[in-house]
The first five atom37 places (N, CA, C, CB, O) and aatype in JSON, in Angstrom:
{
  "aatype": [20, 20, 20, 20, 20, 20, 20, 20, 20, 20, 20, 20, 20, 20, 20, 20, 20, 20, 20, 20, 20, 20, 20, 20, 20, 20, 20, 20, 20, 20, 20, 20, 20, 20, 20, 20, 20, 20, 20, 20, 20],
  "atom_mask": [
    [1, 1, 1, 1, 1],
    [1, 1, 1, 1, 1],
    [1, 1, 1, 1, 1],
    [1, 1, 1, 1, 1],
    [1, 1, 1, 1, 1],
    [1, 1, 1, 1, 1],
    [1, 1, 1, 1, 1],
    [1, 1, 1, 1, 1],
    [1, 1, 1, 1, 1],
    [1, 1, 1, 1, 1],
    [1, 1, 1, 1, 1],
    [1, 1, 1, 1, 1],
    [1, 1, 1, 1, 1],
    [1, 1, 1, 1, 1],
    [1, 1, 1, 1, 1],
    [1, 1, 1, 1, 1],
    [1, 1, 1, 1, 1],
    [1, 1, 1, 1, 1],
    [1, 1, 1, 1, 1],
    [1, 1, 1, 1, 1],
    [1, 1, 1, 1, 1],
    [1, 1, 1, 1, 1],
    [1, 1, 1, 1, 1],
    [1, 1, 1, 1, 1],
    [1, 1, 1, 1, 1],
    [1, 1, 1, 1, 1],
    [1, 1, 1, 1, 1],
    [1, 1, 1, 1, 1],
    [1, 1, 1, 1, 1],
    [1, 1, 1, 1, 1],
    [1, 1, 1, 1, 1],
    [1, 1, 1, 1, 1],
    [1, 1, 1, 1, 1],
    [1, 1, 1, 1, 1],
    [1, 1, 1, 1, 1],
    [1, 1, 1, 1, 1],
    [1, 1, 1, 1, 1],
    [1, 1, 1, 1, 1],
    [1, 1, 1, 1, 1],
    [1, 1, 1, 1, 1],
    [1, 1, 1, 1, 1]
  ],
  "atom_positions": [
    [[-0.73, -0.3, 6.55], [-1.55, 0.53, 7.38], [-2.67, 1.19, 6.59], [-0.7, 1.56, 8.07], [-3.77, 1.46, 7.05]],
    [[-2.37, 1.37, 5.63], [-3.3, 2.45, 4.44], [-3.82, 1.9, 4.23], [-3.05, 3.12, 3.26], [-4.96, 2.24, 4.55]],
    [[-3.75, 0.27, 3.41], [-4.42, -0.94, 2.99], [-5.49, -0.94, 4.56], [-3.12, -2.52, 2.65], [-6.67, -0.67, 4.36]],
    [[-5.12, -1.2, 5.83], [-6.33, -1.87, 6.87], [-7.35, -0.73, 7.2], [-5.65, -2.49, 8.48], [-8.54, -0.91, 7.46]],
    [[-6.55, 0.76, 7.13], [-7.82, 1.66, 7.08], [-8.83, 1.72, 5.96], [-7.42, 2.93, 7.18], [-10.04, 1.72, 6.19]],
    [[-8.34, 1.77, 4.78], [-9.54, 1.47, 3.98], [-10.4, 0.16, 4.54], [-9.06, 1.22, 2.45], [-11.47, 0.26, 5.13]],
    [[-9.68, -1.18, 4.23], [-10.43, -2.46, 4.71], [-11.41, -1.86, 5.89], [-9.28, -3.76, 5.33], [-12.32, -2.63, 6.19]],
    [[-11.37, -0.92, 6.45], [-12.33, -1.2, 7.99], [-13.23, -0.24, 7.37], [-11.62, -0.72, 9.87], [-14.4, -0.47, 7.68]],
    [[-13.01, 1.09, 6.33], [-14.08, 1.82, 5.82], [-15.29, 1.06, 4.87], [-13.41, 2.87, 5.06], [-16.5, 0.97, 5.08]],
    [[-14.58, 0.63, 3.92], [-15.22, -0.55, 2.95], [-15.34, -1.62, 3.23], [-14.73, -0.81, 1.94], [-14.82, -2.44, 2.48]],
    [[-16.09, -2.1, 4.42], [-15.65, -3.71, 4.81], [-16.64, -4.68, 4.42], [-15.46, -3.96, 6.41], [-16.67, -5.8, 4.95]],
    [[-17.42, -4.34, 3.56], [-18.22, -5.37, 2.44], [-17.37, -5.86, 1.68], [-19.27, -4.78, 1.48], [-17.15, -7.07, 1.62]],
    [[-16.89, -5.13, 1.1], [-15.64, -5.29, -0.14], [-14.15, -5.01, 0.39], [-15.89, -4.06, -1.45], [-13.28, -4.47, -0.31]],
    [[-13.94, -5.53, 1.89], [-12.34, -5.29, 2.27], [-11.27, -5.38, 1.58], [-11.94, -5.99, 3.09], [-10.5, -4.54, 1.12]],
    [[-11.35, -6.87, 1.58], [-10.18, -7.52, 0.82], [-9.13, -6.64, -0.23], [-10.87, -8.6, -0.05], [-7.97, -6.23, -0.25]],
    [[-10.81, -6.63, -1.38], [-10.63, -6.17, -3.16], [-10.15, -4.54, -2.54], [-12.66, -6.23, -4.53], [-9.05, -4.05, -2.82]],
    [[-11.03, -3.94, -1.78], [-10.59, -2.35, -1.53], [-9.45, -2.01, -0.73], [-11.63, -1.6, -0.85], [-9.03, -0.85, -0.73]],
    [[-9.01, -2.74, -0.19], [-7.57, -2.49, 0.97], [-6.17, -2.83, -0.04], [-7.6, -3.95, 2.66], [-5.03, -2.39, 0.12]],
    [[-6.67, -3.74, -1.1], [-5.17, -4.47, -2.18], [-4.61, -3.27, -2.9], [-5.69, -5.79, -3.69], [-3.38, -3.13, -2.93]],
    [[-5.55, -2.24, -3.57], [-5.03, -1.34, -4.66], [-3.95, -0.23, -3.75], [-6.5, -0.48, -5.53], [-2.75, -0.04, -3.93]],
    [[-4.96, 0.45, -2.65], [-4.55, 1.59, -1.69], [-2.99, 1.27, -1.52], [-5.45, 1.58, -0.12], [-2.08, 1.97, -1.96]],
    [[-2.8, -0.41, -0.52], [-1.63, -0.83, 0.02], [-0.43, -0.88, -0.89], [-1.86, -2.04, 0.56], [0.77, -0.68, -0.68]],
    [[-1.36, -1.33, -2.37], [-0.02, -1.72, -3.55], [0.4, -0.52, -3.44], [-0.28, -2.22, -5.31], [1.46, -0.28, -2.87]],
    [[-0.29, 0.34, -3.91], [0.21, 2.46, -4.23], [0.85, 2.39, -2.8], [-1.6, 4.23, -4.38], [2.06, 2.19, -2.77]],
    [[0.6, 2.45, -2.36], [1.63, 3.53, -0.81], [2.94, 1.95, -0.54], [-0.08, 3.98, 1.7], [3.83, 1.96, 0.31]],
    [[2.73, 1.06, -1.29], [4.23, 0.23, -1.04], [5.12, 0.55, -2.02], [4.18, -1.41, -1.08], [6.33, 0.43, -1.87]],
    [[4.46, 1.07, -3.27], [5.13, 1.42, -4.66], [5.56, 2.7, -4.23], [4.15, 1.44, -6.1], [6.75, 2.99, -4.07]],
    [[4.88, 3.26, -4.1], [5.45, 4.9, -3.47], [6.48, 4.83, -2.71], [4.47, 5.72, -2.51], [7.52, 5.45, -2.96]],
    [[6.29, 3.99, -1.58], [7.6, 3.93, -0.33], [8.69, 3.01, -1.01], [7.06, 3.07, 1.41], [9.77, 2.98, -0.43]],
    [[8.59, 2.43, -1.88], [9.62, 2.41, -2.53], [10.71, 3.13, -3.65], [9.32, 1.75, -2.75], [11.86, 3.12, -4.08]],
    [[9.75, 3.58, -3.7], [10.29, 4.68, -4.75], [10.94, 5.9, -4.56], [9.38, 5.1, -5.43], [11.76, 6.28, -5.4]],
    [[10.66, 6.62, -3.47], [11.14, 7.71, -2.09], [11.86, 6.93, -0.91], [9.64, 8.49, -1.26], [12.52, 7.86, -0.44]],
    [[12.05, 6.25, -0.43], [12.35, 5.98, 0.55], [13.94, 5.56, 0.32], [11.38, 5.11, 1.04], [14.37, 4.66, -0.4]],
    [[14.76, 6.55, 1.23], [16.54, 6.03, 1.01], [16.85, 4.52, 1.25], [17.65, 6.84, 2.24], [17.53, 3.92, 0.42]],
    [[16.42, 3.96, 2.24], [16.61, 2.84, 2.56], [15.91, 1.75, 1.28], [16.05, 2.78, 4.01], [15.95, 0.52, 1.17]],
    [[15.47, 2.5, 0.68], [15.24, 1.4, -0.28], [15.42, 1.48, -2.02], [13.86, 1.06, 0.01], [14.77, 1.18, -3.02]],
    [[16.75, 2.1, -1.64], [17.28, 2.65, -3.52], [18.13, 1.44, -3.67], [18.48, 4.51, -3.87], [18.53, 1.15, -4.8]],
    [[18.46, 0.71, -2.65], [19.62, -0.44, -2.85], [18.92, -1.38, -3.86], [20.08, -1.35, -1.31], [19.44, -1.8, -4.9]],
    [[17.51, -1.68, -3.38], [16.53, -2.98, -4.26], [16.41, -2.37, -5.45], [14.82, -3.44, -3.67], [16.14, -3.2, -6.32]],
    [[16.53, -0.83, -6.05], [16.0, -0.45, -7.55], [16.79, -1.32, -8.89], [16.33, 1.35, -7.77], [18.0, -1.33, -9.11]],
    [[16.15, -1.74, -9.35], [16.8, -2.24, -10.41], [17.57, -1.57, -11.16], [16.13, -2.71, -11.08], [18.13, -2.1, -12.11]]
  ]
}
């Protein structure tokens, strides 16, 4: 979701600008999120 709002702000450069945002807030929600302490290495 974070990733397509940027993409629609920056949409010359979508792609490259929507990849970094989405990686951070999937790394984040992994990292906080209970449902997902099972996958931590």
């Amino acid at each position: 979701m974070i990733g397509v709002v940027v993409a629609l702000i920056f949409s010359g450069i979508s792609w490259y600008a929507s990849l970094i945002p989405a990686g951070v807030s999937y790394w984040l929600l992994m990292q906080y999120l209970p449902a997902a302490q099972r996958f931590r290495a």
